[in-house]
C-alpha positions in Angstrom: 93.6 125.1 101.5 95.2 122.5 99.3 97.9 120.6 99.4 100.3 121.3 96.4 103.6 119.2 97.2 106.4 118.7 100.3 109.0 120.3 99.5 112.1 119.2 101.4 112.8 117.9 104.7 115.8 118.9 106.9 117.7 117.7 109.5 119.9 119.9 111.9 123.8 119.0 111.9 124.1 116.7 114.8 121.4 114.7 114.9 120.4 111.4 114.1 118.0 111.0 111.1 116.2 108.7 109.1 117.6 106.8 106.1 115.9 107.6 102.8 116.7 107.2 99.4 117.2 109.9 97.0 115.7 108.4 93.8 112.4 109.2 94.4 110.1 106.5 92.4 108.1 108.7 90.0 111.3 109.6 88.6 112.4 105.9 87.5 111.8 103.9 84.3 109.3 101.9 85.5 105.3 103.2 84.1 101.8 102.8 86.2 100.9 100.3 83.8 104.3 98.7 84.5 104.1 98.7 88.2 100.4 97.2 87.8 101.5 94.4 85.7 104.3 93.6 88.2 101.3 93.6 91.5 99.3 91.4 89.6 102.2 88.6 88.4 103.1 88.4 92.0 100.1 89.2 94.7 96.5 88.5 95.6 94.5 90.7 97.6 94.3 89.5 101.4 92.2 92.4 102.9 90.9 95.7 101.9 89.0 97.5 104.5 87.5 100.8 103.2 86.6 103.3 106.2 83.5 105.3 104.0 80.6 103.9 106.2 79.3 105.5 109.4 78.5 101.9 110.6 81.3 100.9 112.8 83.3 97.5 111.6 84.4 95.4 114.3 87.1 92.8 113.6 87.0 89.8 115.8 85.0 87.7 118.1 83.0 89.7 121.1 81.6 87.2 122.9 85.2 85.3 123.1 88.4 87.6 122.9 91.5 87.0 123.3 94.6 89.5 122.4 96.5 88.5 119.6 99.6 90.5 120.8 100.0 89.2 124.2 97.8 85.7 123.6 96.1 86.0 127.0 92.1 86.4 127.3 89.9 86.8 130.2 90.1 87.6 133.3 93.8 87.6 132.9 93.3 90.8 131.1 90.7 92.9 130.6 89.2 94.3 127.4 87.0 97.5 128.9 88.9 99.9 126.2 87.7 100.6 122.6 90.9 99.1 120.7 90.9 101.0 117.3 92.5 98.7 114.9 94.4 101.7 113.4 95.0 105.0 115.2 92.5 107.8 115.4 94.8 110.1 114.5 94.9 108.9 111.0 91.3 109.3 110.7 89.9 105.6 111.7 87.2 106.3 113.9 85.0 103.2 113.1 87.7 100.3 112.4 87.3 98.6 116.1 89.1 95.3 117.4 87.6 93.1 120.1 91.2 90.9 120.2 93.4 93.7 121.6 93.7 93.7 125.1 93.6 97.0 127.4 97.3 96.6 128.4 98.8 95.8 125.0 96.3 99.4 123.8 97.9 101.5 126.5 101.6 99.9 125.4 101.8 100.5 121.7 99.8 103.8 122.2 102.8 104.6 124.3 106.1 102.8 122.6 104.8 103.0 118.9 102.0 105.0 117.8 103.0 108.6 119.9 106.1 108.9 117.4 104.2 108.4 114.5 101.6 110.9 115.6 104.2 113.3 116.0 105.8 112.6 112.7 102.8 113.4 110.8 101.5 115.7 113.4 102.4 119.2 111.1 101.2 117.4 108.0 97.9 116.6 109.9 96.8 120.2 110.7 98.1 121.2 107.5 96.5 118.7 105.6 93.1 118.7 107.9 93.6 115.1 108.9 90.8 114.9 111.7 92.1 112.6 114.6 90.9 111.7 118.3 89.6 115.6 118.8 88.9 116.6 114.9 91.7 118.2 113.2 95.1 118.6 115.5 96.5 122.0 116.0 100.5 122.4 115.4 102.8 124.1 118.1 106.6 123.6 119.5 106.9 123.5 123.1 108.2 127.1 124.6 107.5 129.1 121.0 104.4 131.2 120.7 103.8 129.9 116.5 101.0 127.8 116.1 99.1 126.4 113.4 95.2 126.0 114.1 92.3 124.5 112.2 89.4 126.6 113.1 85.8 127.3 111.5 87.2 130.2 109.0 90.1 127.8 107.9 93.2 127.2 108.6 94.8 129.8 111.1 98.4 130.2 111.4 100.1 132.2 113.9 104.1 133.1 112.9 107.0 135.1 114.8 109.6 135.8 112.2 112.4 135.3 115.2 111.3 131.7 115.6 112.0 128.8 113.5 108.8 128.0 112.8 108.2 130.4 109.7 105.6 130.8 106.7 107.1 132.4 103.1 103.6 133.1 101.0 103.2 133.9 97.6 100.6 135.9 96.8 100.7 136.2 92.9 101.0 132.1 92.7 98.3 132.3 96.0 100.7 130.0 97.9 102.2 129.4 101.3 105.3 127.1 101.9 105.5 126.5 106.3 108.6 125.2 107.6 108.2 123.2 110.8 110.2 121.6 113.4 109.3 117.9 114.2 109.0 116.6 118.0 111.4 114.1 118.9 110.4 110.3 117.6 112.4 107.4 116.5 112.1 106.0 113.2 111.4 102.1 114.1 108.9 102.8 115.9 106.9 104.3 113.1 107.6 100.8 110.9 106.4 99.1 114.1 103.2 101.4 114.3 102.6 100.5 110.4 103.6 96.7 111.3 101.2 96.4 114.2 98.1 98.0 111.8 98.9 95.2 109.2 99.2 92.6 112.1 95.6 94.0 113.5 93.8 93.2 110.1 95.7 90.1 108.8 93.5 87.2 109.3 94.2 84.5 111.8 95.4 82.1 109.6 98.4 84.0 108.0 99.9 85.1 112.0 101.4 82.0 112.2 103.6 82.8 109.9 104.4 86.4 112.0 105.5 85.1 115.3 108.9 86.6 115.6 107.0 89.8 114.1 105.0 89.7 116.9 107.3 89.7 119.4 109.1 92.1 117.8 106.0 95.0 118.4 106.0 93.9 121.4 109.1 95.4 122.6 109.1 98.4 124.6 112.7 99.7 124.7 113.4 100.2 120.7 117.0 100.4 121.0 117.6 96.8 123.0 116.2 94.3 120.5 116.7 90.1 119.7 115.9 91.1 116.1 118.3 93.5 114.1 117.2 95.1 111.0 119.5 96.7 108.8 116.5 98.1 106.1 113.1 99.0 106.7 111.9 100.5 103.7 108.5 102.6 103.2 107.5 103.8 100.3 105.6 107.1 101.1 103.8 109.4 98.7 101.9 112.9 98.9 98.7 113.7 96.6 98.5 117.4 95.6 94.8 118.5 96.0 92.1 118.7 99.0 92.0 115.7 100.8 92.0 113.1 97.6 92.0 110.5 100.3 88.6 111.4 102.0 88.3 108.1 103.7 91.4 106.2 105.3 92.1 102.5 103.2 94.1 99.9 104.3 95.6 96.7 102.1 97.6 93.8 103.1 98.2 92.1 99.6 99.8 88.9 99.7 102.6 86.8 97.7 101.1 84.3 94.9 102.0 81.1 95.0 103.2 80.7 91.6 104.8 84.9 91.9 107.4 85.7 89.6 110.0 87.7 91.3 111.3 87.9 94.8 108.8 90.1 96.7 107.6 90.3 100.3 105.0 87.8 101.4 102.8 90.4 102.9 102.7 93.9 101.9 100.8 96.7 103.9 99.2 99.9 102.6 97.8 102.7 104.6 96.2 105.8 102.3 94.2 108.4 104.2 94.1 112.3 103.5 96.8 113.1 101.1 99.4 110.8 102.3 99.6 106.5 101.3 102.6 103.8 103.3 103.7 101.3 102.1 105.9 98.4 103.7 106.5 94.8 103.7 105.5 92.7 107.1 108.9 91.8 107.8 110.3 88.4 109.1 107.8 85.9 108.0 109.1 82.4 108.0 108.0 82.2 104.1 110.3 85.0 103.1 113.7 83.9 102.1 116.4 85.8 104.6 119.2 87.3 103.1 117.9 88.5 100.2 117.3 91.6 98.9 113.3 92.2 98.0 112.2 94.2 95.0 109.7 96.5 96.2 107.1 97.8 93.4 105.2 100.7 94.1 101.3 100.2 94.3 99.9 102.7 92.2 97.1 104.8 93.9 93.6 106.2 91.4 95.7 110.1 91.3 99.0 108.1 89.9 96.4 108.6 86.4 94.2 111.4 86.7 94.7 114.0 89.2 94.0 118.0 88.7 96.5 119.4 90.9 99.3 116.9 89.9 100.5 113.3 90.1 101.6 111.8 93.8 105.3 112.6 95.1 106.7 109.3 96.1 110.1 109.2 97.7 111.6 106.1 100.1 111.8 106.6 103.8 114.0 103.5 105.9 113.1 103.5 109.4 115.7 101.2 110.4 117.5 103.6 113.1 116.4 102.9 117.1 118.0 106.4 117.6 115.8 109.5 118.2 115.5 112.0 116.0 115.7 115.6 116.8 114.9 119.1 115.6 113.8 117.5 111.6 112.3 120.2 110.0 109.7 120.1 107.4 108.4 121.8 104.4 105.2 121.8 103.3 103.5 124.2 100.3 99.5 124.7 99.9 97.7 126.5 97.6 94.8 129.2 98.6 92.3 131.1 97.7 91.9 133.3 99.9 94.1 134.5 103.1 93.2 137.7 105.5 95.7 139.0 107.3 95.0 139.7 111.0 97.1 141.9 113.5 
């Protein structure tokens, strides 16, 4: 199976949604060689951590930890948990952090990373994203469709009275499913991105993130000190098999002498056929009030890429609301399918 392009994404009338912009950016003026230029007149490269090693890569201090999201150390807390600097569940299963505590792990498993799991939960079995327990199978609570990843391929299982359905294409040797979402809330998934930039940054630069830091650090997403009226992500699907085989992640950081108003800190996560992209926001070197320009970072497949160039649209996760019953679209191309009573 390959993944050819999303094709839409819908929410039912009466429920709260996401923001997103409907200019997606490969449509502007604005070329690769364009958006390049514009990265290198403003930002210098703070951290790349490529995940294409079997070694695992451990990111702090073992013999001395202390968690940088809580700022307590031991035996005030304990640290008896493998702390994976970025979820599992977007393929990181060597990226480990020795300065996360084993309450603060439990508590943004729970408040943060859960809704981002289940917003890219259909695109993960569809996409063959492997996470905690390989690749994860798709299912709505109470329906009996289900989409499995199974030794033979992908296996799908459809009741045409259900609203999970798949419309295939035989001639073309496509399928397009249409899924319904689980419940999550849209912050959350900037704070899940946030607390992955936070986890790399070195710790020189969290200083400079204090208020950002407290801001993960709250549980209940709709009773906050900070409001946020934009959170901007600029996300993007590659058509093909897996052209991210290995999950990257980038914090680039503002130049000194950079040319237009930009973020200080900008965060990129790529893995399987999906890349985010946001700003670390409220840093006390970013000027408030202002608007930022975000510039797309261009990915290898925005030149060469067989089955197409990346889809980029702009999500804003700036609602504390949940979102329910979003369905989703995706198409994939086959080679072969066998139909099974």
């Amino acid at each position: 199976m390959a993944i050819l392009a999303f094709i839409v994404e819908r929410r039912r009338e009466g429920t709260s949604q996401s923001r997103e912009t409907l200019v997606r950016i490969n449509e502007n003026a604005m070329t690769v060689e364009e958006r390049i230029l514009k990265i290198e007149n403003n930002y210098i490269t703070h951290k790349t951590i490529h995940l294409n090693t079997e070694k695992y890569i451990y990111l702090g201090n073992k013999e001395s930890k202390k968690c940088r999201f809580c700022s307590k150390s031991e035996p005030e807390v304990t640290f008896n948990s493998i702390a994976h600097a970025i979820p599992e569940f977007v393929n990181n299963h060597r990226l480990i952090s020795y300065y996360e505590c084993d309450s603060c792990n439990s508590k943004f498993a729970r408040t943060i990373e859960t809704h981002m799991g289940d917003y890219m939960n259909v695109y993960h079995t569809l996409s063959q994203v492997k996470g905690k327990r390989g690749v994860p199978s798709f299912k709505k609570g109470g329906e009996k469709s289900r989409i499995d990843y199974t030794t033979e391929g992908l296996k799908i299982d459809y009741f045409q009275d259900e609203k999970e359905n798949v419309k295939i294409d035989e001639k073309n040797k496509t399928l397009t499913v249409t899924a319904t979402r689980a419940t999550y809330i849209p912050i959350a998934i900037y704070k899940c991105l946030t607390k992955m930039a936070l986890t790399i940054m070195e710790d020189d630069e969290l200083v400079h993130f204090e208020k950002t830091l407290n801001w993960i650090n709250e549980e209940k997403h709709d009773e906050s000190r900070y409001f946020m009226s934009s959170l901007q992500c600029i996300f993007s699907i590659t058509p093909g098999p897996l052209p991210h085989d290995f999950t990257t992640c980038i914090l680039l950081k503002r130049k000194s002498d950079n040319l237009e108003n930009v973020p200080y800190m900008i965060f990129i996560l790529a893995y399987g056929n999906y890349t985010f992209q946001i700003f670390v926001p409220m840093c006390d070197l970013d000027a408030r009030g202002e608007p930022f320009s975000m510039i797309p970072i261009p990915t290898p497949f925005d030149f060469k890429n067989e089955y197409g160039s990346p889809d980029y649209k702009i999500l804003d996760f700036y609602s504390t609301d949940k979102c329910k019953g979003e369905e989703v679209s995706l198409t994939l191309g086959f080679e072969k399918m066998t139909k099974k009573k």
